[in-house]
C-alpha positions in Angstrom: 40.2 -59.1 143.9 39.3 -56.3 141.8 38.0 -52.9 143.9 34.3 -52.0 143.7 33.7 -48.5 141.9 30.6 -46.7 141.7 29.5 -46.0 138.8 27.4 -43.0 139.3 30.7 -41.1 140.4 32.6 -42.6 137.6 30.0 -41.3 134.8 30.2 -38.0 137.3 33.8 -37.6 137.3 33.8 -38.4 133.6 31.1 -35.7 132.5 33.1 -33.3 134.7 36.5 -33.8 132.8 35.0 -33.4 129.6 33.1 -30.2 130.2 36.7 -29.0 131.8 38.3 -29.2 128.8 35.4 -27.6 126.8 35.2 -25.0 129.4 39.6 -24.4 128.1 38.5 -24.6 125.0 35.8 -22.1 124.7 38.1 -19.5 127.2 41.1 -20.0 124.7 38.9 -19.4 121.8 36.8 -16.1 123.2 39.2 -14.6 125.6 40.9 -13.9 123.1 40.8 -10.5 121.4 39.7 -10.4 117.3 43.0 -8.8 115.7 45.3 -11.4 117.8 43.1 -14.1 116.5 43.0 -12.9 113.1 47.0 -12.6 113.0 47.1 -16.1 114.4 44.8 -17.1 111.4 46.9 -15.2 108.9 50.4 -17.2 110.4 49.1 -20.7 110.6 47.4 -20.0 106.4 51.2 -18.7 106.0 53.2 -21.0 107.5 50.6 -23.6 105.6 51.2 -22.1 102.2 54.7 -22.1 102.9 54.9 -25.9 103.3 53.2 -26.4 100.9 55.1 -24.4 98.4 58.2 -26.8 99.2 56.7 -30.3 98.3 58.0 -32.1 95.6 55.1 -32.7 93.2 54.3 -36.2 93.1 54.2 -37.8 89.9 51.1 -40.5 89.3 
């Protein structure tokens, strides 16, 4: 027999988890300060750039 759940505290719990990880993502993103978020900007387009300078052109 299956176990009885209510709902209510399900869609609660739910709504909860989600704005948790909102919440992270909103501290992670403005607790940071501007020139540590701009150098991690100007890594990831460099480290992007240089992955892409190493494919093999693919030929159609």
């Amino acid at each position: 027999m299956a176990e009885i759940v209510n709902l209510k505290r399900v869609k609660k719990a739910k709504a909860r988890a989600e704005k948790s990880t909102q919440a992270d993502a909103n501290r992670a993103r403005h607790g940071t300060p501007k020139a540590i978020r701009d150098l991690a900007k100007t890594r990831d387009e460099k480290a992007k750039e240089n992955i892409d300078a190493h494919k093999l052109d693919e030929e159609k």
